[in-house]
VMD Tcl script that draws the C-alpha trace (Angstrom):
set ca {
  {5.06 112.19 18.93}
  {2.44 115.21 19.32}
  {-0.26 115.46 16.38}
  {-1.48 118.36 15.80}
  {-5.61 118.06 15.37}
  {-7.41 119.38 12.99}
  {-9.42 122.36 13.51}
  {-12.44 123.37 10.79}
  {-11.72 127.04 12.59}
  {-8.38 127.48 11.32}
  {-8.17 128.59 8.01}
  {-6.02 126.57 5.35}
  {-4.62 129.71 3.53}
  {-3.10 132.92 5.10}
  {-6.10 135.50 5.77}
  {-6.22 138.39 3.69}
  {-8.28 141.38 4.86}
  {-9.32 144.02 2.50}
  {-10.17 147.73 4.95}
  {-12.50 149.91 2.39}
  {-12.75 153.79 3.85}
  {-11.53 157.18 3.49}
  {-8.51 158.60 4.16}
  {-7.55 162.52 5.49}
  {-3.90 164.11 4.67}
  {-4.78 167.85 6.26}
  {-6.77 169.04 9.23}
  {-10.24 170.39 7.40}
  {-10.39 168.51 4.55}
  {-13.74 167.66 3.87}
  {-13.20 165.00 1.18}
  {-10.58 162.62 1.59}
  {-9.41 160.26 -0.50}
  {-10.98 157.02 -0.92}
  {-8.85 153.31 0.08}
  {-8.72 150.19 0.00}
  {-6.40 148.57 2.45}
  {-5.24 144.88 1.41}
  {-3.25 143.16 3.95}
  {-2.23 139.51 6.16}
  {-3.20 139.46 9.98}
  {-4.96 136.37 11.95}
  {-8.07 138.69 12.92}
  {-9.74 141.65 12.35}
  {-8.55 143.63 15.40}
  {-5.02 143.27 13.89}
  {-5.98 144.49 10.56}
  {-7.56 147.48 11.62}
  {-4.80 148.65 13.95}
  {-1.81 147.50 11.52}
  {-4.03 149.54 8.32}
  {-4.33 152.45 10.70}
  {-0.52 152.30 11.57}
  {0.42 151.63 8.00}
  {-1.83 154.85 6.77}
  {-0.03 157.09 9.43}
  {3.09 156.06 8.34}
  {2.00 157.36 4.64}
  {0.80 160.77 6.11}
  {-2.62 160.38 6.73}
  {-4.00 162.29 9.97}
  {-7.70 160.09 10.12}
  {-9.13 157.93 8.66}
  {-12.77 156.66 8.31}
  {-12.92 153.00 8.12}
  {-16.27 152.03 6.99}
  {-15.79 148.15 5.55}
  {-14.06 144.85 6.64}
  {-13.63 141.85 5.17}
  {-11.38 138.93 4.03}
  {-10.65 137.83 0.61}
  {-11.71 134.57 -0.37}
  {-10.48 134.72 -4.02}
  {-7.26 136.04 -5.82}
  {-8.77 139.23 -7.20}
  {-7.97 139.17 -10.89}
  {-7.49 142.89 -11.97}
  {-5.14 145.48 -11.00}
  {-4.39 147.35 -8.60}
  {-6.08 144.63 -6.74}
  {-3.84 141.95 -7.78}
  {-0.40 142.84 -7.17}
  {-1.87 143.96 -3.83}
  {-3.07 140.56 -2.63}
  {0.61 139.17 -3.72}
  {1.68 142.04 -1.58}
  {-0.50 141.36 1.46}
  {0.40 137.67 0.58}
  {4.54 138.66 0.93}
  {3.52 140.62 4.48}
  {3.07 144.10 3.04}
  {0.59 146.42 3.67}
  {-0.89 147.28 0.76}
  {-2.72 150.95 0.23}
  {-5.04 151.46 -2.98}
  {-5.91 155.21 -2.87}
  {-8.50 156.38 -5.53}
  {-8.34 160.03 -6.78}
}
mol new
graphics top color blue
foreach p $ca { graphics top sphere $p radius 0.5 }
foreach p [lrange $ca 0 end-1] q [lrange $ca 1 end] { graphics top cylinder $p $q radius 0.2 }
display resetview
């Protein structure tokens, strides 16, 4: 029978990243559109190429990605929230702020 050791390294819940940048639908524009991008991967290398692919697929040209983290609480107010359940299900979550 194999036993699987325990590891302080891996974590005990799913990793949730949270991507914090700005976001470019046309060539030229100067201003962008502020994000956050909430979403599940096992490092940060992952989340940044899966939150670039994921903002492509929503239109955007570039992006400037100027923050990474992971979550370490449930946030508690939207549209925070239902993202984490989101990123949680496998989704990709994008916040954009106008």
């Amino acid at each position: 029978m194999s036993v699987t050791p325990d590891n302080d390294n891996a974590p005990d819940e799913p990793m949730v990243f949270i991507i914090i940048g700005k976001a470019y639908e046309t060539d030229g524009d100067d201003e962008g559109v502020d994000i956050h991008v909430m979403l599940r991967a096992p490092d940060d290398d992952t989340a940044v190429r899966e939150a670039l692919n994921a903002l492509a697929e929503e239109g955007f040209l570039e992006a400037d990605l100027d923050q990474i983290g992971t979550l370490t609480d449930v946030p508690n107010e939207e549209p925070h929230a239902s993202a984490y359940q989101g990123a949680l299900e496998g989704e990709v979550a994008i916040i954009r702020f106008n």
